[in-house]
N, C-alpha and C positions, 0 to 999 in steps of 0.2 A: 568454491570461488563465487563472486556476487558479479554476475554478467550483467546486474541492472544499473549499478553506479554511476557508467557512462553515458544514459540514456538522460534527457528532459523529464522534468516532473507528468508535463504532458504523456508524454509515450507511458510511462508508468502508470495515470490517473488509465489510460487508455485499455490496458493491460489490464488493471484491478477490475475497471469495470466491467469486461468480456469475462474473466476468472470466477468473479466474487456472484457473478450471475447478477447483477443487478434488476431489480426486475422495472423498469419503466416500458410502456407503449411507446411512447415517441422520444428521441434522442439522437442530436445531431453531435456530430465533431467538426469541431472548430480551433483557429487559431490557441486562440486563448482556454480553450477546455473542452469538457466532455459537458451538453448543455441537454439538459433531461427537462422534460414538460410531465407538469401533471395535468391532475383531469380537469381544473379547472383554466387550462389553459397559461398557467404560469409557467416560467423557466429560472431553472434554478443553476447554477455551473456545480459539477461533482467535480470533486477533489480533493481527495482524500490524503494525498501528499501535505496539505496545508491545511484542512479545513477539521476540525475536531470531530465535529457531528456527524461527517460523512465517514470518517477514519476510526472511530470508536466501536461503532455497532461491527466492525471487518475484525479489530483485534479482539474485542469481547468474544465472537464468534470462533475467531479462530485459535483460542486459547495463545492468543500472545501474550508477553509480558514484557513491559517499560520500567528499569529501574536507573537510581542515576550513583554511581558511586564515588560520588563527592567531586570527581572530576568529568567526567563522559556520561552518556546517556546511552543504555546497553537494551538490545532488543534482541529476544531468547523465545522459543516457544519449547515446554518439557516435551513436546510430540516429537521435536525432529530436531534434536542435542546438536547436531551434527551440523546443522546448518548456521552460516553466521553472515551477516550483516558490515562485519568489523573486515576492514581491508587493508590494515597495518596503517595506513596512512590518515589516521582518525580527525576530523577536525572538530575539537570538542564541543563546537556551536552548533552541529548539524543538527536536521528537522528529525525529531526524533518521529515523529508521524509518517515523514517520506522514508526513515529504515525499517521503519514497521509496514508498511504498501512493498518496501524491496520483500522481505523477509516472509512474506504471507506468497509474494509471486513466486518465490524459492521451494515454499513449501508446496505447491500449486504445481509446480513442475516434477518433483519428487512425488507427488502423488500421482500425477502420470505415467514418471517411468517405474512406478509398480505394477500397472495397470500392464 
């Protein structure tokens, strides 16, 4: 069962980014996001629920896979079969970038409780 579905994009981006280890020096949390500075001094919002370039290098990494089969957008990784994203109640427009951030925190927990 996916305990993240109920949650804001926020609490998720939040999540990913404690999980996925991100590594920046300075990083605040805010309203509207997780707000990461580099060394130059710039701030950038991470968000990997909507953003590609934050979301990609997370499913590259974690051997996810996005495919769409003619109707839905399905997010699977071969590591952990077992695990799913799909909650019966599918709505076919969803971000398929925010079930892939669910579906990696899923996988992220199950790697825990083998630990």
């Amino acid at each position: 069962m996916n305990k993240y579905t109920e949650i804001s994009d926020f609490e998720i981006n939040k999540a990913v980014f404690h999980k996925a280890k991100i590594k920046h020096k300075y990083f605040r949390f805010l309203p509207n996001g997780v707000i990461t500075y580099n060394i130059k001094g710039k701030y950038q919002v991470f968000d990997p629920c909507n953003n590609p370039a934050d979301a990609m290098p997370i499913i590259k990494d974690s051997l996810i896979s996005i495919t769409h089969d003619g109707i839905a957008w399905d997010v699977s990784c071969a590591k952990y079969p077992e695990l799913s994203v799909w909650n019966g109640l599918e709505n076919y427009n969803d971000n398929f970038y925010r079930k892939a951030m669910e579906l990696f925190l899923l996988m992220k927990d199950a790697e825990n409780e083998k630990v």
